[in-house]
C-alpha positions in Angstrom: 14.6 9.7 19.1 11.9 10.7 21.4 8.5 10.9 20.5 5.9 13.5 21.8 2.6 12.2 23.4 0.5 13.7 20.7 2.8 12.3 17.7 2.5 8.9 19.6 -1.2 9.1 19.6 -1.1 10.0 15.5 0.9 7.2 15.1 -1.4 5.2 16.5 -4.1 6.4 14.3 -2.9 6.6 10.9 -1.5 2.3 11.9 -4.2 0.8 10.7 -2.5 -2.6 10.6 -3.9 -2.7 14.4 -7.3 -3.3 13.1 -7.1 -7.4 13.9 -5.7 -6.4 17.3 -8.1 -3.7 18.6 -11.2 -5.9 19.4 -8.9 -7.7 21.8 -7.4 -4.8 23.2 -11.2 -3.3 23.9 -11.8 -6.3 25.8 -9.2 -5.9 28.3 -10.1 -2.1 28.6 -13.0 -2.7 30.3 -11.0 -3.0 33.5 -9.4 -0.5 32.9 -12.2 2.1 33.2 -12.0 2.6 29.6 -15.6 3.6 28.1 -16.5 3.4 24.1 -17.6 6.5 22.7 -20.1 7.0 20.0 -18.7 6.6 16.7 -18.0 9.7 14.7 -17.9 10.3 10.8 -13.8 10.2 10.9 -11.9 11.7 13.1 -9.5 14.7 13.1 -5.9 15.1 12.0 -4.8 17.2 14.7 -6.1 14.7 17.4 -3.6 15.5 20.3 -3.4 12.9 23.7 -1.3 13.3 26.6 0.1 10.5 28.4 -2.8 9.6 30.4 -5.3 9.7 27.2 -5.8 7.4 24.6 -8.2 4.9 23.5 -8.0 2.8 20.3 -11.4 3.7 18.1 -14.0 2.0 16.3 -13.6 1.5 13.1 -15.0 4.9 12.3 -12.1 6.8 13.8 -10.2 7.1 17.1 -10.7 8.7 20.2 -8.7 9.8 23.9 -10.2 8.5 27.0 -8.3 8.4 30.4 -6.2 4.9 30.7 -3.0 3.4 33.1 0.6 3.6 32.2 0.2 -0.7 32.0 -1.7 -0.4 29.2 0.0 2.7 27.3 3.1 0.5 27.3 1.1 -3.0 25.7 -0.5 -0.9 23.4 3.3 1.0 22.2 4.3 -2.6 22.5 1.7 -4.5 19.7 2.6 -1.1 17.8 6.0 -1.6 17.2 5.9 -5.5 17.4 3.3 -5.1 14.2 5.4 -2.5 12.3 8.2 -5.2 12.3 6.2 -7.9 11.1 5.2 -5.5 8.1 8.3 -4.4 7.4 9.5 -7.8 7.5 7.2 -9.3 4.6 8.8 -11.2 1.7 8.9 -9.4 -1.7 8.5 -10.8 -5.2 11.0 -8.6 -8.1 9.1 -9.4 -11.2 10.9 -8.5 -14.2 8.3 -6.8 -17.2 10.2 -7.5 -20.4 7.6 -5.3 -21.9 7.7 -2.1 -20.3 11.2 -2.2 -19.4 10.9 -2.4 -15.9 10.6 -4.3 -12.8 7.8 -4.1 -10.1 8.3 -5.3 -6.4 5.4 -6.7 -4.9 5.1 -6.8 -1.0 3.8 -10.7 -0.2 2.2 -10.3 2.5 -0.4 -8.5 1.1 0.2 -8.8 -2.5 0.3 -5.1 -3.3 2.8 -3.3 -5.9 4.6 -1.3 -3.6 7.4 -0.1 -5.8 8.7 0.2 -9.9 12.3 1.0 -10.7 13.1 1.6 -14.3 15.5 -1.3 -15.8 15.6 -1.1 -19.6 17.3 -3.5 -22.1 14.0 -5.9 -21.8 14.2 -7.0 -18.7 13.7 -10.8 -18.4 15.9 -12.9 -15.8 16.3 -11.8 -11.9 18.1 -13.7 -8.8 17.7 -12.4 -5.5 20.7 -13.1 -3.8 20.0 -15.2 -0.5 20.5 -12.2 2.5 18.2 -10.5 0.5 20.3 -7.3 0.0 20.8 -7.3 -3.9 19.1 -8.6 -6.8 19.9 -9.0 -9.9 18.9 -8.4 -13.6 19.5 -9.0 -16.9 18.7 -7.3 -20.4 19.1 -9.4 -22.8 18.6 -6.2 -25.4 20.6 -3.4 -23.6 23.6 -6.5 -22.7 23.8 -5.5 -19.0 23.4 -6.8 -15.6 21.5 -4.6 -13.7 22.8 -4.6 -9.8 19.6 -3.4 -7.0 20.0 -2.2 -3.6 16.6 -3.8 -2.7 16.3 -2.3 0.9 16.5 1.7 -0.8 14.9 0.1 -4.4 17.7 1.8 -6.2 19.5 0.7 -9.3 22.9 1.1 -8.2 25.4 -0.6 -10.7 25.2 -1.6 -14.3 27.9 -4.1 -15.6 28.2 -4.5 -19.3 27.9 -7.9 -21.0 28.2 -9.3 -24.2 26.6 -11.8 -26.2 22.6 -12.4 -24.7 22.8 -12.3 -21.1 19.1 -14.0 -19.5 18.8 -16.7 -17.0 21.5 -16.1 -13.5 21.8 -17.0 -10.4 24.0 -16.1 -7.3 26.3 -18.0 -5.4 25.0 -18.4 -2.0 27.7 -16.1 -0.2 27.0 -13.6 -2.8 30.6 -13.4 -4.2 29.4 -14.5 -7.7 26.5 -13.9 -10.2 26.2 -16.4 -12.5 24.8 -15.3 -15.8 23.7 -17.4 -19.0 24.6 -16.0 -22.3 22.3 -17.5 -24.5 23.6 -16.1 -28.0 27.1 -17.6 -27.6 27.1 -21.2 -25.4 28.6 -19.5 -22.1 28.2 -18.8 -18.7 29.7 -15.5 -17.2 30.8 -15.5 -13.3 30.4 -11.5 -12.2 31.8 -10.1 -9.4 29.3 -7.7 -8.3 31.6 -5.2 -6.0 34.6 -5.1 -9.0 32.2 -6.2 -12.5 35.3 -9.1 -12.9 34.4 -11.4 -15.1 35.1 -14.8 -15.8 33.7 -17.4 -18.8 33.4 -20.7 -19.1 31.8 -22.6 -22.6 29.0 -24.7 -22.4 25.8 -25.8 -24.2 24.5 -23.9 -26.7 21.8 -21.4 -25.6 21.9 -21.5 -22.3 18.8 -20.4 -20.6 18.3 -21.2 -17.0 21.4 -21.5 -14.1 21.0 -22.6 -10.5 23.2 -23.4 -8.0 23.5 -26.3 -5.3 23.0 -24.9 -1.4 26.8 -25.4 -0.8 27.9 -23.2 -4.2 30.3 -25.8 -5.5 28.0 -26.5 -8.2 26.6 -24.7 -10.9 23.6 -26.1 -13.2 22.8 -24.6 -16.7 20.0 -25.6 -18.7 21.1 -25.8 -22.2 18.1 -25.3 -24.4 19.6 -25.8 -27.9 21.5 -28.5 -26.9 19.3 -30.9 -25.1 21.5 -31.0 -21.9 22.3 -30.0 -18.6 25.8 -28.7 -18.2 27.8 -28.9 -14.3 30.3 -26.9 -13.7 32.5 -26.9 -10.8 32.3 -23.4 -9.0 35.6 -23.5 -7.3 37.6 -23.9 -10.8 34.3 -22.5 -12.9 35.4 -25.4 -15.4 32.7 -27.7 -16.9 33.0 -31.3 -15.3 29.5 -32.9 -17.0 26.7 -32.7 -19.7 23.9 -34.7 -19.1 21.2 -35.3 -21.8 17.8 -34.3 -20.7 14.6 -33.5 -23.0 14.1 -31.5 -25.3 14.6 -27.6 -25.3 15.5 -27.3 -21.4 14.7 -23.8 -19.8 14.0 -23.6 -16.7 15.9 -25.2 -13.6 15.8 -25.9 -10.4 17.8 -27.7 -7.4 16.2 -29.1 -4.5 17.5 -28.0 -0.8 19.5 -30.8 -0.2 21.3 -30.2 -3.5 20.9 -33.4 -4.7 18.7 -33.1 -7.6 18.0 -30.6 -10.2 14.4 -30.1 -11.9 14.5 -29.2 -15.6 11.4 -27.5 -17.6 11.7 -29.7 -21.1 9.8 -26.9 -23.3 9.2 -28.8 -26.1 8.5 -32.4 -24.7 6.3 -31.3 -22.5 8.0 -32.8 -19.5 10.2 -32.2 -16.6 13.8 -34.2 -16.5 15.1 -35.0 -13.0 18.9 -35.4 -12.5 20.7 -36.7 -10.0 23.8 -34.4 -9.6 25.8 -37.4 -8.2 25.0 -39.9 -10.1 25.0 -36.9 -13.2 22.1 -39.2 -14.8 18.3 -38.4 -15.6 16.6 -40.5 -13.2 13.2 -39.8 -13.9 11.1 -38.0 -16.2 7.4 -36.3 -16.0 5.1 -35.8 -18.8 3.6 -32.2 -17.5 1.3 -29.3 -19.4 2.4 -28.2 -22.6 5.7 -25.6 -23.2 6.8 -25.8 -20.1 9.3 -22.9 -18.9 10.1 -23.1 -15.4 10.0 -25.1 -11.8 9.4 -24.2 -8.3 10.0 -26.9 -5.3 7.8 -26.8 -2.4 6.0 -28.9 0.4 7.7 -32.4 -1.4 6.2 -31.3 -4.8 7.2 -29.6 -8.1 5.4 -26.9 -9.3 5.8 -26.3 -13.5 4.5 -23.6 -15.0 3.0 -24.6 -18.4 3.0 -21.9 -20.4 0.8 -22.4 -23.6 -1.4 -24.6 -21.2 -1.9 -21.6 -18.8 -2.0 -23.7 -15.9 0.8 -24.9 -13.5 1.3 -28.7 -13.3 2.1 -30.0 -9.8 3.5 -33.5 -9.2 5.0 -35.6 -5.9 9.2 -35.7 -6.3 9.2 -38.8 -4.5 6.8 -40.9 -6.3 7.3 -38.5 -9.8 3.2 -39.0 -10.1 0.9 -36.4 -11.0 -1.0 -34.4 -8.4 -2.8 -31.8 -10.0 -3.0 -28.8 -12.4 -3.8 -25.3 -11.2 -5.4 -23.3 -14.1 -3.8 -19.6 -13.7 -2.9 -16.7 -16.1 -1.7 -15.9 -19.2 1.9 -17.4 -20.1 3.0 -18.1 -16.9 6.9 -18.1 -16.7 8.5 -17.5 -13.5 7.7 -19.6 -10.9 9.1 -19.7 -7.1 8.3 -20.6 -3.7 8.2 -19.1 -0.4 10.8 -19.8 2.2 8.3 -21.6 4.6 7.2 -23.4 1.4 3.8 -22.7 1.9 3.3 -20.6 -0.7 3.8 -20.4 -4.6 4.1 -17.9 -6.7 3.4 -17.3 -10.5 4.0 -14.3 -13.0 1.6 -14.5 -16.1 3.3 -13.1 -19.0 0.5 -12.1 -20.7 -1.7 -11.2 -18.0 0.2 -8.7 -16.7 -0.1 -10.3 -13.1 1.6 -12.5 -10.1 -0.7 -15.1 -8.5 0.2 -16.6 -5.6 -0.9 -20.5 -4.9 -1.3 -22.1 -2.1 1.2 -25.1 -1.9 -1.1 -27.5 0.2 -4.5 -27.1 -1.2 -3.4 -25.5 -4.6 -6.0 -23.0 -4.5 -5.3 -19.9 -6.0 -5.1 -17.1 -2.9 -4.3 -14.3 -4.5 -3.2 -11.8 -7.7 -1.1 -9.1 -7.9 -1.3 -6.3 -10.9 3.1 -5.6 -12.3 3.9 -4.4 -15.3 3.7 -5.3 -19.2 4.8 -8.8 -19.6 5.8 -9.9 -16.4 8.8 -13.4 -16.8 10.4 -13.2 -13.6 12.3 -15.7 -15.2 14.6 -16.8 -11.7 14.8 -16.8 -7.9 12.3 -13.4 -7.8 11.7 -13.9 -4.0 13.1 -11.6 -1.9 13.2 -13.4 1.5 13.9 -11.0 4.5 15.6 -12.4 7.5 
């Protein structure tokens, strides 16, 4: 599509996201014969420029001013290049148990940018790894919601029985994996024909990951004290392995040779080697603990009743900090270049982000009411 001189030059006006770039830019207009104007009150929305006119403004508003075709094209070129890298931002899909919905939070700026009706009360979410679907369960309305996350459309709902709440999906997307805490099993869903298979294991199952390769599935089996592994290629149950007490959340590391389990009430985090299947370490951590995040060689907890999120070394298993945050905090996940962490707060109403290295708090985000974004939440774009 071809763009007229005068709808480029709007363009350029109304994309703000130039602002860190246009100091630079003025600089190199100086040889250009480029002069600054006095700055005006605003500027007007029918600002037209032709091809040979067009001067990036202060930060009052924008004005034309004669320039060379060299310069046109580096400015068009920043332009797009910084539209990209917006529209490339990670997004967080917090589940609000409360007011039935989900809100999607854009990371790079930590701004609610969207809110898509869910129902049910919302609670557990997995984004699936190209980022093109997520996920949701409703425990209440017994349904798996199914998201086109590039249109933010609700596009499928596939019926469940039982208490469907923690899931996750196979890394090639072919499966959803969904906990049903009421009766002791774990659903596989196809997502394009709602197939579904079940396999029995602990009772109330609450959290599920999966291993990097897909060939094993982890749930967290909270009434049962245990860890059940299933084999993904057969979907039969191959292990149990006893962990604390009242496991929720769970995680497995990149190399898919651990997984991290939130003990709510011990107070501590169980680490399993999925090998070996044996607990090979365990971490006293806040108090009600619900779920794990891995990042930078450290686990992240979120400690729910101690409002704070406990961080430890998973090489050495010691104690590094706690970070005092919101409300409740439940769902807790990391960014793909690990730098960042991210944590809804149930009560608060809000998503904080942390970050990883110096465990200062950055940032908050508002969501809905009762944010758990209880699973893989982060929506990383490729």
């Amino acid at each position: 599509m071809r763009i007229a001189p005068h709808q480029l030059c709007q363009m350029m006006i109304h994309q703000r996201v130039m602002a860190g770039l246009v100091p630079a830019i003025h600089a190199g207009m100086q040889q250009e014969g480029f002069k600054r104007k006095r700055k005006r009150p605003g500027f007007p929305l029918k600002t037209r420029c032709s091809l040979s006119a067009w001067m990036p403004a202060t930060s009052a508003g924008m004005t034309c001013q004669s320039f060379s075709p060299l310069v046109f094209l580096l400015l068009f070129a920043l332009l797009t290049l910084a539209g990209q890298q917006v529209a490339r931002a990670d997004e967080a899909f917090v589940t609000n148990q409360s007011s039935d919905d989900l809100t999607v939070v854009d990371l790079a700026t930590m701004t609610p940018v969207a809110t898509l009706a869910i129902g049910g009360r919302p609670a557990g979410v997995a984004v699936a790894k190209d980022g093109a679907r997520a996920y949701v369960t409703s425990p209440e309305g017994k349904y798996l919601s199914v998201i086109d996350t590039r249109r933010r459309q609700v596009v499928k709902r596939i019926a469940l029985e039982g208490g469907p709440l923690g899931l996750a999906v196979a890394p090639d997307g072919g499966a959803v994996y969904v906990a049903d805490l009421y009766e002791g099993r774990l659903f596989s869903i196809d997502p394009e024909s709602a197939a579904i298979r079940t396999v029995k294991v602990g009772a109330a199952p609450s959290g599920v990951a999966v291993t990097p390769d897909g060939r094993l599935i982890v749930t967290a089996d909270r009434d049962a004290d245990q860890l059940s592994i299933i084999d993904a290629p057969s979907f039969t149950r191959v292990a149990v392995i006893p962990v604390g007490r009242h496991p929720f959340g769970v995680a497995i590391d990149a190399a898919g040779e651990r997984a991290y389990v939130a003990n709510v009430e011990s107070d501590d985090v169980s680490v399993v080697d999925l090998a070996l299947r044996r607990t090979i370490a365990t971490v006293s951590v806040g108090k009600r603990p619900y779920g794990v995040a891995l990042a930078k060689g450290r686990a992240f907890v979120a400690d729910q009743y101690g409002e704070s999120v406990s961080v430890f070394d998973v090489h050495s298993f010691e104690s590094v900090a706690r970070v005092k945050v919101g409300e409740y905090p439940e769902g807790i996940a990391a960014s793909r270049d690990g730098r960042t962490v991210y944590v809804a707060n149930w009560f608060s109403n809000e998503l904080w982000s942390i970050d990883a290295g110096s465990l200062k708090v950055l940032a908050k985000a508002a969501t809905g009411d009762g944010p758990r974004a209880f699973g893989a939440f982060i929506r990383r774009i490729e």
